[in-house]
Backbone bond lengths (Angstrom), bond angles and torsions (degrees), N, CA, C in turn:
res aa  C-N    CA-C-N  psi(-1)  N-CA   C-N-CA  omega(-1)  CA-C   N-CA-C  phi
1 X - - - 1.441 - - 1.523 110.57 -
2 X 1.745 110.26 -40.12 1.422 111.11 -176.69 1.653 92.30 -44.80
3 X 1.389 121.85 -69.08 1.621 122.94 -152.35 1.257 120.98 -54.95
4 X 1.731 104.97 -27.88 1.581 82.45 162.80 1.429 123.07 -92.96
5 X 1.325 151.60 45.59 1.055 147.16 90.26 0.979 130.56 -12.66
6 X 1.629 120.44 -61.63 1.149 119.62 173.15 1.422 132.06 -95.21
7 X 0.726 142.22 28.74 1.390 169.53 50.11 1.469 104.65 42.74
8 X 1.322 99.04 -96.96 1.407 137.85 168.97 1.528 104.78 -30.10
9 X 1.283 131.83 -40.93 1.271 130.06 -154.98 1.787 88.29 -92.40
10 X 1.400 98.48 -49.36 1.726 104.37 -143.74 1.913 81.10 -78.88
11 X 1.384 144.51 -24.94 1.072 119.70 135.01 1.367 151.46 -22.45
12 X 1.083 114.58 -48.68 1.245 149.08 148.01 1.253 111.74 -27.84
13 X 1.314 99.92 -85.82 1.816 123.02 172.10 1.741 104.31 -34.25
14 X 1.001 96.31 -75.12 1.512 97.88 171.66 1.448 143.87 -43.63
15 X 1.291 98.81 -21.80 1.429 112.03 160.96 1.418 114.68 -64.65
16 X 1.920 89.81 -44.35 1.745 81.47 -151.15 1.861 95.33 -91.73
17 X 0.731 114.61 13.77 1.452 124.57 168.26 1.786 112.03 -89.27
18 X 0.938 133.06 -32.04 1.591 151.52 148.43 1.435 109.36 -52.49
19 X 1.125 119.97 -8.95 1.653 125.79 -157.01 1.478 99.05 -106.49
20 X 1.420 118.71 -46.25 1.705 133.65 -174.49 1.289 87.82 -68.53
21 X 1.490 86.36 138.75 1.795 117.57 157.04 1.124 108.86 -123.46
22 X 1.470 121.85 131.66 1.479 117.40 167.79 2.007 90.04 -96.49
23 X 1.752 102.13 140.98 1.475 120.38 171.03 1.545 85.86 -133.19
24 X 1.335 100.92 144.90 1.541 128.41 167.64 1.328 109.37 46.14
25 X 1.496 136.66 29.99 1.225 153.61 -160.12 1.473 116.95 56.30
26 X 1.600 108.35 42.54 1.603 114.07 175.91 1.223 115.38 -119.39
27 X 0.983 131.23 125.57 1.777 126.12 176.28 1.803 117.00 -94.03
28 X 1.485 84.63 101.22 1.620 99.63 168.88 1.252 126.16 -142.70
29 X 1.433 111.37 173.40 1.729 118.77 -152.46 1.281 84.20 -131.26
30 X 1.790 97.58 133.25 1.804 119.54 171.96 1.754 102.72 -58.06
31 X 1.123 102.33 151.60 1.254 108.85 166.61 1.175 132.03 -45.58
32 X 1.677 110.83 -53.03 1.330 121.41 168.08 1.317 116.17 -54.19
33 X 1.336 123.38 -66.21 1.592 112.73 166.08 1.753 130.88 -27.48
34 X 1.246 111.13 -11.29 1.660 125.73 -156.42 2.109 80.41 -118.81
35 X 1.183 112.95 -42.27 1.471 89.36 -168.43 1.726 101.86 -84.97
36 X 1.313 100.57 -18.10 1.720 92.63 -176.82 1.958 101.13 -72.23
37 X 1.133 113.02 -32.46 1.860 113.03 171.76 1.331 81.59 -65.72
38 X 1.129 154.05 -82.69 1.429 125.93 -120.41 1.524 102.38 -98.86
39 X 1.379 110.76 -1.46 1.638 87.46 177.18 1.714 116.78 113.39
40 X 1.471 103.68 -29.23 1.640 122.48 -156.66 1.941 94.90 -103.16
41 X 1.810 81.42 156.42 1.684 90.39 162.06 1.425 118.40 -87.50
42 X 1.528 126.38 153.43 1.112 144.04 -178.55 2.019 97.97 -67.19
């Protein structure tokens, strides 16, 4: 059970690592990507 946690997490991770854009040598995340992690509307 522990492993899928982590699993689960490093999924996770991976998403939100797919999510960053670096523009003009900056690394940032669209808004929408940030309200779908947190749950909230844009």
């Amino acid at each position: 059970m522990g492993n899928d946690l982590v699993i689960a997490n490093n999924q996770q991770a991976d998403n939100i690592k797919d999510a960053i854009y670096e523009i003009r040598g900056q690394k940032v995340m669209l808004d929408r990507d940030l309200a779908i992690i947190y749950g909230v509307e844009t």
